[in-house]
C-alpha angles and dihedrals in degrees: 000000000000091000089052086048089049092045084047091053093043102057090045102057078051091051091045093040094052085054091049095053092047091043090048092038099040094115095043092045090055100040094054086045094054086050101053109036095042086053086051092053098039099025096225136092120296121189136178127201103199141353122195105178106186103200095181097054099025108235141107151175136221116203139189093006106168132181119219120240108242118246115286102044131099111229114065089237138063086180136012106193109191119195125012117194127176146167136218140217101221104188082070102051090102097042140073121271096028104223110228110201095198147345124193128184113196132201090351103181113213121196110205111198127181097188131208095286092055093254114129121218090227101059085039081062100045091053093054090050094044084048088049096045109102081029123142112240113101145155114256138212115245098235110062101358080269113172111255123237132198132199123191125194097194125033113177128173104177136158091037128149146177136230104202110205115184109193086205097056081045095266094285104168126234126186132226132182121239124224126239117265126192126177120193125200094006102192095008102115091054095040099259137339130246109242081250090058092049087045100052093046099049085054094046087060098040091053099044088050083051094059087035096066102029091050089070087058088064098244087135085086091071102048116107089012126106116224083249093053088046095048087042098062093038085063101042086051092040087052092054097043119103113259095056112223093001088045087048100042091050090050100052090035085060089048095060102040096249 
């Protein structure tokens, strides 16, 4: 009997001790998470400043979460997103899906590049999200190894804003406003959505707002066209314009934005 107590005992200071450690690790556990798991999907760097996960109250915050720019683009980011704040249902937090009341990203900058070859940061990072989705790597439950699923009933990305470089035009910045978005019930109607799913689908949207907007600015007209190729064509039409030199200079002076 005294054995069976000391087994009993035993199992239970492990059992304390390994909620301790998550309790007392939380932040550290999501942000590496976030980290991880965000540089798998866009195959770039993701980084996260800070992460204060409040349990007891059921909210939290993210701050300082950057994606890295793909190879082949000037600035260091594609995103900067700011502050992250959620909130919890916490009557969930030991079931399957976990219920998130809301999540709110406020003031995400956003730098839009189409570098020297006519290839915008923006479309290279699509495309590595669209090659990662379906991907294995996933959060798990703790009981089973059962894969973990999230709904979230509010989904808001507001105050954002883009800084659009073209290395053709010699990278002058100009800024454009990004619209609200606001998703509801994200993973409802499946009963729930893998963080990569969430993921996937709150960067599908980002990055579409992102074209959307630029597009209106006429930056349409450098995609899939080198800075040569650009010059190129302002001087053959320049050569061909009425005013001669002057005609010429002024033409290829508009192209490249000085």
């Amino acid at each position: 009997m005294k054995k069976v107590l000391i087994g009993v005992v035993g199992i239970a200071l492990i059992v304390v001790g390994g909620l301790a450690f998550l309790w007392s690790n939380l932040d550290s556990i999501v942000k590496d998470a976030i980290q991880t798991y965000g540089s798998e999907a866009t195959k770039t760097a993701v980084r996260v400043a800070e992460v204060k996960i409040k349990l007891e109250s059921g909210s939290g915050s993210i701050k300082g979460l950057t994606v890295g720019n793909p190879a082949g683009f000037a600035n260091p980011n594609v995103f900067e997103l700011g502050m992250i704040s959620t909130k919890i249902d916490t009557s969930t937090v030991t079931k399957n899906p976990v219920i998130i009341d809301e999540i709110i990203i406020s003031s995400p900058a956003v730098v839009y590049e189409i570098n020297k070859s006519g290839v915008s940061n923006v479309d290279v990072l699509k495309k590595n999200l669209g090659q990662s989705a379906g991907g294995s790597s996933e959060f798990s439950a703790s009981k089973g190894g059962d894969e973990l699923k999230l709904i979230i009933r509010k989904l808001v990305v507001e105050g954002g804003q883009a800084t659009v470089r073209i290395a053709s035009l010699g990278d002058k910045d100009q800024i454009v406003k990004l619209p609200r978005i606001q998703l509801t019930d994200v993973g409802k109607k499946s009963g729930g959505a893998t963080a990569a799913e969430v993921a996937q689908i709150l960067s599908s949207k980002m990055l579409k707002n992102v074209q959307d907007s630029v597009v209106k600015i006429g930056v349409s007209q450098y995609l899939g066209k080198s800075a040569d190729a650009l010059k190129s064509g302002a001087i053959d039409k320049a050569k061909g314009s009425i005013g001669g030199a002057t005609g010429g200079a002024g033409a290829l002076k508009g192209l490249l934005g000085n």
